[in-house]
N, C-alpha and C positions, 0 to 999 in steps of 0.2 A: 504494500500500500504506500502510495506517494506520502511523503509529508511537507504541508505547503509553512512555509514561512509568513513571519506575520509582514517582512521586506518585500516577499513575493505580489502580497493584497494591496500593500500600500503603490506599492509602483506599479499596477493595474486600472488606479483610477481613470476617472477620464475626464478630462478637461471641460471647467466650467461652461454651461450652453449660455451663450446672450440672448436668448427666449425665453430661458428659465425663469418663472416667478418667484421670487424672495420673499419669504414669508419672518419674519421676525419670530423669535418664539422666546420664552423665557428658559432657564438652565433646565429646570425639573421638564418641560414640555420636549425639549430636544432629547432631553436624557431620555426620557420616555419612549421616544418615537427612533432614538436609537436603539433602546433595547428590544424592542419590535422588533424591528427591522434584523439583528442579530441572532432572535430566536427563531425568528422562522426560517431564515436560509441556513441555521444549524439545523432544525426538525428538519428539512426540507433535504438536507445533504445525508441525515444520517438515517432517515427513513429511507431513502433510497437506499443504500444498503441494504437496509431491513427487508425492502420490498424484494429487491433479486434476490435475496437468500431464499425467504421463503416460494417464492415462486419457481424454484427450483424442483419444489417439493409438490405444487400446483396446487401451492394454498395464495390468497390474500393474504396482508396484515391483519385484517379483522378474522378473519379463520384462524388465524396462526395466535390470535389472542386468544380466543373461546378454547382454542385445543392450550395452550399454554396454562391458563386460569384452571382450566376442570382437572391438567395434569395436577396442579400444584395445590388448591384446592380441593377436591375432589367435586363430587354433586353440587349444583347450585341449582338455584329458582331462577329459571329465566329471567326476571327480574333484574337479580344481582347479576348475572352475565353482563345482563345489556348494560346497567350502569359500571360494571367493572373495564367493560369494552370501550366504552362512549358513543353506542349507535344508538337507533330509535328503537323502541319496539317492535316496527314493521321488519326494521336492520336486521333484530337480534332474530326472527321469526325464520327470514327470507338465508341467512346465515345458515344457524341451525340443518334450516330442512337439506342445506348443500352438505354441510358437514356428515347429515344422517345418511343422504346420496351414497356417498362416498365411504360409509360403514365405519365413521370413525366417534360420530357421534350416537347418542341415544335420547330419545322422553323417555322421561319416567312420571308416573302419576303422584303425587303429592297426598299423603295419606290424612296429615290436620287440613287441607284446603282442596275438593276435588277441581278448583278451577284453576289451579296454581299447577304448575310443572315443573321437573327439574329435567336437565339437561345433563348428562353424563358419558364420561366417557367409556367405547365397547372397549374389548379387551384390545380389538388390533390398534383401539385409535393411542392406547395406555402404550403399546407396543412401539408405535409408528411417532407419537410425541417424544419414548425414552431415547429413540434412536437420533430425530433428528434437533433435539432441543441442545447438547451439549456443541454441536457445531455452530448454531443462531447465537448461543452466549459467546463462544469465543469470538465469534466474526463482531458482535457487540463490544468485547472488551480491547479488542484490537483499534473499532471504529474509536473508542472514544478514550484513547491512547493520547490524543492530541494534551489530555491534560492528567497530570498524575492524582494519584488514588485518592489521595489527599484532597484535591481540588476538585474533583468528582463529589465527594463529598458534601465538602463545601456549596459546590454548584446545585448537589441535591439538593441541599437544605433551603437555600435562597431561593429556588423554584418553586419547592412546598408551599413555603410560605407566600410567596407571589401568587401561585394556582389559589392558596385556600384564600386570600385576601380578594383574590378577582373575582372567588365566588360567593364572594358577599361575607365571610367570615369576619370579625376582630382583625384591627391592624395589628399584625404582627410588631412587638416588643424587642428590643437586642437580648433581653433574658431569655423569651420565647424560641430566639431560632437557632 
């Protein structure tokens, strides 16, 4: 895997356009709309990866969640899939039914709720997630090599708190994170 320098980005730019509209912004608003703009061509680069790997295997990312979650969790309620995944319910339904296609998934009936299901994995799916999950980690810990373990860390923790403050949580505290 290449490793790109942060020399390499900087002498990539491209010269100011005289069309361009100048918008004024104050530190926090630029700060802001820098770190935007940062995380999504990081999600955006490092999903890529994500996505050729698994598509090697002739899943999506969202298949390759649902089989990943029910590996490491076992059974869930639809429900919790679909919010563990981030699709809709129509997502989590239309998902599923490919996953069960392809004999890797299962329904199961829900014994306190008959309108509730759970989603489980068959044995070949238990089989076919043990084989190809330790290769999606490594290609993961390689992609995000750019910064050490340490700073992963770090990085984790700062995004938590971003994610849980974006979704309406308590401002995160310097105790807090």
């Amino acid at each position: 895997m290449a490793t790109h320098t942060r020399a390499a980005a900087v002498g990539s730019e491209t010269p100011p356009n005289p069309e361009a509209h100048a918008i004024d912004l104050d530190e926090a608003s630029s700060a802001a709309l820098r770190l935007w703009v940062i995380l999504s061509r990081a999600h955006a680069a490092i999903a890529a990866h994500a996505s050729a790997d698994v598509a090697r295997h002739g899943l999506t990312l969202a298949e390759f969640g649902i089989l990943e979650a029910l590996y490491h969790r076992g059974p869930m309620l639809l429900g919790e899939v679909q919010r563990r995944i981030l699709v809709s319910s129509g997502g989590i339904t239309f998902l599923v039914d490919r996953l069960t296609a392809k004999g890797l998934v299962e329904r199961r009936t829900c014994q306190e709720d008959r309108r509730a299901r759970y989603a489980a994995l068959t044995s070949a799916g238990a089989e076919f997630v043990a084989k190809i999950f330790p290769e999606h980690a490594a290609l993961l810990t390689q992609v995000m090599e750019g910064l050490a373990v340490e700073e992963q860390c770090t990085a984790a923790d700062l995004m938590r708190a971003l994610g849980l403050f974006a979704a309406g949580g308590a401002p995160p505290t310097r105790e807090t994170r």
